[in-house]
N, C-alpha and C positions, 0 to 999 in steps of 0.2 A: 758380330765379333763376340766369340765367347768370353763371358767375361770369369780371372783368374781372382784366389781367394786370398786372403791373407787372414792369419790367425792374427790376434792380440788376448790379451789378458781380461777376465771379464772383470773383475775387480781385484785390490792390491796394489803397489806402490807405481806402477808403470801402466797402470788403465788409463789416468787423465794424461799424461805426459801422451801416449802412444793417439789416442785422441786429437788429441790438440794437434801433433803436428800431422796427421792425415788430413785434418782440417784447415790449417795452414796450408796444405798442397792444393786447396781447390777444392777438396772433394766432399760432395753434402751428403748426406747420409743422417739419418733419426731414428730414433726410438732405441736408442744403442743399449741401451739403459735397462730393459726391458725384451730383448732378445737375444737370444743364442747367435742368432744369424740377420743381416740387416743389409742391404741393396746398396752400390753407391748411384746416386739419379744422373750424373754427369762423367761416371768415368768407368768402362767395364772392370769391373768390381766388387766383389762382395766381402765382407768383414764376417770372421766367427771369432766369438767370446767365449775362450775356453780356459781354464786354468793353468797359469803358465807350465806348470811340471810337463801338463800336455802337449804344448806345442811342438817342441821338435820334432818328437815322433810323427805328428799328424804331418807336419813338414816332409821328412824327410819320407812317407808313406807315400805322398802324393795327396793326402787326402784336399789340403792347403798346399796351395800353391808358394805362400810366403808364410814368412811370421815375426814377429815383434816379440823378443824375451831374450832373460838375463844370457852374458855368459857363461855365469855361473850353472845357469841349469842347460842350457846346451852343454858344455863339460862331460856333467853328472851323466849324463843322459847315454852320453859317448856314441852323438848319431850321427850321421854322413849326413850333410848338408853342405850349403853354398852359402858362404859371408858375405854380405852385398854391401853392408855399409855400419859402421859405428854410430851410434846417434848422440851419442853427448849426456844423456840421461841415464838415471838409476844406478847415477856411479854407485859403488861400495866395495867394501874389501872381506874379503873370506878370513876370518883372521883366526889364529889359535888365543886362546885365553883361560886364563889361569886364576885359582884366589889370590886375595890379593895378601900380602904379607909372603908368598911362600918366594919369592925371591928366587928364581929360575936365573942361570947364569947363560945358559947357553942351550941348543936345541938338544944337547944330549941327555941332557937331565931329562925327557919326555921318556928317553928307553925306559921297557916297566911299568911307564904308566899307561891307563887307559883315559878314551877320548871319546866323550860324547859326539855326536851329530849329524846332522840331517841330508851331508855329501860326503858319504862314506868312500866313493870312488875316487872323485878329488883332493881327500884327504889320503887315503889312501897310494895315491900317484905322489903326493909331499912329502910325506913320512921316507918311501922308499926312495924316492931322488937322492932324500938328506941320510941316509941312511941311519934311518930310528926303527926299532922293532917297540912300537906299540900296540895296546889292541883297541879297537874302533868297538863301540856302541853305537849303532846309529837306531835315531829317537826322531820320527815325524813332525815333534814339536815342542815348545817351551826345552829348548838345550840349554839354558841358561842357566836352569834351577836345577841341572844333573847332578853338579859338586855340590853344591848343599841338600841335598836329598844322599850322599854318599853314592851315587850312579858311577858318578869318575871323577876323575883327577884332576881334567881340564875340559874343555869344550873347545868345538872347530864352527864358528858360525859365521855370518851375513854379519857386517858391524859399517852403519850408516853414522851415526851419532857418537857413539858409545854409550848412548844414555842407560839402555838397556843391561848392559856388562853392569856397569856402575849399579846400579840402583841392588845389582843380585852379588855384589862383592866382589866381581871379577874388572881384572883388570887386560889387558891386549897385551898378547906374550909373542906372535909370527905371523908375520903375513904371509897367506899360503895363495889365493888370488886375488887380484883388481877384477873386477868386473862392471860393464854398463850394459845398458839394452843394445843391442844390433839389429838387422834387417836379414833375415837371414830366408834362404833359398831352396828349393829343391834341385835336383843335381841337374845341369845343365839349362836351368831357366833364366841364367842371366842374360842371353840374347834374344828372349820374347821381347817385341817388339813394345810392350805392355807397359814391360818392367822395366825398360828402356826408358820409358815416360815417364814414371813413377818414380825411378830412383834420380834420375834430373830433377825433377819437384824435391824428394827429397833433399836433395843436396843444393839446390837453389834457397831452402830454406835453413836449412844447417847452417849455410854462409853467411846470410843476411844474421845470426844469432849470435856470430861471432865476430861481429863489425858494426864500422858505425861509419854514418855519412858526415863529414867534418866539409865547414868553410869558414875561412880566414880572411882575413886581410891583413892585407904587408903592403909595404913600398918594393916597386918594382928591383931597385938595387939589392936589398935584401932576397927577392925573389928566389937565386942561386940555393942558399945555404936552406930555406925552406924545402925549395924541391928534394933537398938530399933527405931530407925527415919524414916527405912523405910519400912515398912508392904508389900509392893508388892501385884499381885494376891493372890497366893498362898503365896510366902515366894521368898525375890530375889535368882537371880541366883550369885553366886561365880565361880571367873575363876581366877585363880592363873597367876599371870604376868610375863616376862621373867628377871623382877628385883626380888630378893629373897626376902623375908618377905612381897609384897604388891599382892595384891588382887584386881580385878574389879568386883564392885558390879553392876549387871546391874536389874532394878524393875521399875513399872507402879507404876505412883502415882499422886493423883490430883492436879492439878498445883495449885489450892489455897495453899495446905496444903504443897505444896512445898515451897512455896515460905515463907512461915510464917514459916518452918523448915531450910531455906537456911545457916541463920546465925549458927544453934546449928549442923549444917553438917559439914559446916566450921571447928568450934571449938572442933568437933571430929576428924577433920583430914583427912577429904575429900578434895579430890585435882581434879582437871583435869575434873569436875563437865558438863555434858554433855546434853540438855536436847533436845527432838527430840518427834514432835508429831505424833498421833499413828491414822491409818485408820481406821480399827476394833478389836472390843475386842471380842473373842466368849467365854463365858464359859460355 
């Protein structure tokens, strides 16, 4: 079986994230660290470590089969490809920002001015949406320090923290995108029988990240108003106790929605309240 490529990120903020959960799907692979290119020993597969800017294209070429990178730079990039799956990771927002003091009221006060940044297209697709006539500088790097060096007026960047805005004066004036990492395709490979495999794994481990395994104990009479709080996969499991009339309720359930149900589980009469998280989820 030929085995199909996937690009990721050789280092930057989505190297270890993209890592981890290729590894969490099964798949062993080494020396990642230390190569461009590296074999998987258990799953037709091979990994290339390139610089995210690069991926799409190498995607959307064919050169890769898959690849692991922001939305933000698929956008930028403006390639044909296939969205396989969101992964939860590298959230951030593309945000506009401004110094601080100059007190913007609204997106039209930007007309006139210019705008540093390193997604000249994306920014350029917001501006004209909102219908602003700015002019775009775009700058490979450090856009942060543009308005204090007099480059421009404001800046359009990547804003994880805000640490970074803060520390150079600036403060977050429009959000122009959300973006996180996705899985993303060459055209028509989403029925390789492959990537069929591969995005089950992915998403069998997605689930288990966003859940948790819970078991209770209640009194069987109480049992009712419990089951309404916890929906499970299917429907939880019942296992009758060696104390007469109480029951252990054992169900997957999303740890938001747990925790915003904790108290009305309580006041059903749930005891001994258990919570334990889960590796994968296959359905």
């Amino acid at each position: 079986m030929k085995a199909l490529k996937i690009a990721i990120q050789k280092s930057g903020r989505l190297n270890e994230k993209s890592v981890a959960l290729l590894k969490n799907c099964g798949l062993n692979f080494e020396n990642y660290k230390s190569s461009l290119i590296t074999s998987v020993n258990n799953f037709p597969l091979e990994i290339l470590f390139l610089r995210d800017d690069d991926i799409p294209e190498y995607v959307q070429d064919g050169i890769a089969d898959l690849g692991i990178v922001g939305e933000n730079v698929i956008q930028e990039k403006e390639v044909d490809v296939e969205y396989l799956q969101k992964l939860g990771f590298g959230k951030c927002t593309l945000k506009i920002a401004i110094p601080k003091g100059k007190n913007y009221e609204s997106l039209q006060e930007l007309n006139g001015k210019s705008i540093a940044t390193s997604n000249p297209i994306i920014l350029q697709k917001f501006l004209t949406e909102n219908k602003i006539d700015a002019s775009i500088r775009t700058i490979s790097g450090s856009v942060e320090i543009s308005p204090g060096l007099g480059l421009s007026d404001a800046i359009c960047d990547i804003v994880s923290t805000g640490g970074t805005l803060k520390s150079n004066g600036l403060e977050p004036f429009a959000d122009v995108l959300s973006s996180q990492a996705v899985l993303i395709g060459k055209k028509d490979i989403k029925h390789d029988s492959i990537v069929e495999e591969l995005l089950q794994r992915i998403q069998s481990v997605l689930r288990a990240s966003e859940t948790k395994y819970v078991v209770l104990n209640v009194e069987r009479k109480n049992l009712p108003s419990i089951l309404t709080l916890l929906p499970g996969v299917k429907s939880p499991t019942i296992i009758p106790l060696a104390e007469e009339g109480w029951v252990a309720v054992h169900t997957v359930i999303s740890e938001q929605d747990f925790w915003e149900k904790i108290n009305a589980l309580k006041a059903s009469g749930a005891q001994g309240i258990v919570v334990m998280p889960i590796e994968k989820i296959i359905v």
